[in-house]
N, C-alpha and C positions, 0 to 999 in steps of 0.2 A: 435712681431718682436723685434729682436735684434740689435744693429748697434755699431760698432765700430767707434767712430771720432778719428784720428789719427792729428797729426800736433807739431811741434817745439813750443818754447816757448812763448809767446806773437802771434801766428800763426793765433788765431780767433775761431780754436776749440773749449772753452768754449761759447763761444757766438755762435755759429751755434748750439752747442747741446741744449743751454739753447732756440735758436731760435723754432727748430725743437719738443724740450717738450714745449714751449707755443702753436705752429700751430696745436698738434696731436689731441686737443679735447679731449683728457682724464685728471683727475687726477694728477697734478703731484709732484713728491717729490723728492725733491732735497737730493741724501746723500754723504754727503761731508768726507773725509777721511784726510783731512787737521786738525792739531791741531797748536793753534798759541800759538809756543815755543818762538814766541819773537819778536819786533817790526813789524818788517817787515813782516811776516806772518800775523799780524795784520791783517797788511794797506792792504792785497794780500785780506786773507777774509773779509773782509769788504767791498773792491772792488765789491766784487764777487755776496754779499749778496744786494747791493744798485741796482742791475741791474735784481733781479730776481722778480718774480710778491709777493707781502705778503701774493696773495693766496694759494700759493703755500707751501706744509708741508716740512719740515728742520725734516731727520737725520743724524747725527753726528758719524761715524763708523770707527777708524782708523785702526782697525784690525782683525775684525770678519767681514769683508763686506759679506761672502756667506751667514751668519745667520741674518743678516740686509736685504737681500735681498731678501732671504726666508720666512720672517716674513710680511714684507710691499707688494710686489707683489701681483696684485689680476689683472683681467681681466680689470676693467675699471681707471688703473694706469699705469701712466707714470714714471717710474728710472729713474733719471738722476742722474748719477754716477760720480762727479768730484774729484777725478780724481785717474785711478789705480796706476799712477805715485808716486804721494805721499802715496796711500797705499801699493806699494810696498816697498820705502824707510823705513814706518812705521815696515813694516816687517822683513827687513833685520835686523834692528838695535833693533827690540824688543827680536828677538830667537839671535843664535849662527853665522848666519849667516858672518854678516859685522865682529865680530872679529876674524875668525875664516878664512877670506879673508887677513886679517890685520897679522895674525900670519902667512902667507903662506899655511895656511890647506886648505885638501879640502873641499869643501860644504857638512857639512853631518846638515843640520839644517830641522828639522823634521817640524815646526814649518811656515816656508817661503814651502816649498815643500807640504805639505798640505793644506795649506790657498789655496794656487793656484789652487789646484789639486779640490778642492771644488766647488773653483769660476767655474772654467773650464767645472765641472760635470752639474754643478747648472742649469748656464743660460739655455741651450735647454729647462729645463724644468717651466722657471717661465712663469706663466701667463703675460698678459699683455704688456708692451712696456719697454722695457729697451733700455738706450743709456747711452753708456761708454765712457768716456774720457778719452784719453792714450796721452803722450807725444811721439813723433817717435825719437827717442835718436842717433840711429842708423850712422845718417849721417854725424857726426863727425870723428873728432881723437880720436884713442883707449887711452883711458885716461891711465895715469903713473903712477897712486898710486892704488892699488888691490882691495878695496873697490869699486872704479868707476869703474873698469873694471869688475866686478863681477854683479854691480847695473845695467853697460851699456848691458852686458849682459842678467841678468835675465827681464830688461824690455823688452830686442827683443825675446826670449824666449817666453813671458808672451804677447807679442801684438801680434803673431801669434800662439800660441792658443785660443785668443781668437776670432780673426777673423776667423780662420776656423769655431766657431760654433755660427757666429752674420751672420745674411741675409743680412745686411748691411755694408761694410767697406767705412767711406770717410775720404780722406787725405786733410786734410786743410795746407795753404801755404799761405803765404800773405793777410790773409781775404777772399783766395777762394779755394771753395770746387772741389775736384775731386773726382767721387766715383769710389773706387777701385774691388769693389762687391756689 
């Protein structure tokens, strides 16, 4: 099974998904897409890591997530994937993407368009239990600088395909879950 966890920032999403990969009885393995550029992402993973079981296996994937996920899925294993949020960002600003938003071009970054296009293919077919963490960006103001409108965009993009191909979508808000599919 597949499941989308959706929610804003500080919302509870990571704690429901890291709740629902300790209840499922399988395997599980945490793959994290965060890289800590700098204090504060420290202190963020670190948070993140003090709260999850030591039994539990740790990969580290900021940009090749569908080949991370293709390699560790097996039937008696739990994904938990935190978060596409930050691997999206990882991706914009690794290809052509965000400067290329920045110079008023259009999006031609093969790079951000394929990682997605992969993810997208991938999940229907992994074995086993995968749960995704997404930020829902959406419910804000259309940000002023081209970059963010680009990022707010490719993550609403990116959170509805994925949820068309997860059995599962819940929207997290305040510490509480609503499942949306």
């Amino acid at each position: 099974m597949r499941e989308l966890i959706l929610g804003g920032a500080r919302s509870g999403k990571s704690l429901l998904a890291e709740r629902r990969a300790g209840e499922c009885g399988l395997q599980v393995v945490y793959v994290a897409t965060a890289l800590a550029l700098d204090a504060e992402m420290s202190r963020r993973i670190e948070h993140h890591k003090a709260r999850r079981s030591p039994e539990w296996g740790l990969v580290v994937e900021p940009l090749d997530l569908a080949v991370a996920l293709r390699r560790h899925a097996a039937p008696g294993v739990c994904l938990l994937v935190d978060c596409l949020t930050l691997w999206l960002s990882n991706l914009l600003f690794a290809g052509d993407a965000a400067g290329q938003a920045e110079a008023g071009e259009a999006i031609r970054c093969q790079r951000l368009a394929g990682a997605t296009q992969a993810l997208v293919e991938l999940l229907p077919e992994l074995p086993g239990r995968i749960i995704l963490v997404s930020n829902e960006v959406g419910c804000g103001v259309v940000p002023m600088v081209p970059v963010s409108r680009l990022f707010a965009d490719e993550q609403g993009r990116l959170n509805q395909r994925v949820a068309a191909v997860c059995e599962r979508v819940t929207l997290v808000a305040a510490g509480l879950p609503l499942t949306l599919k």
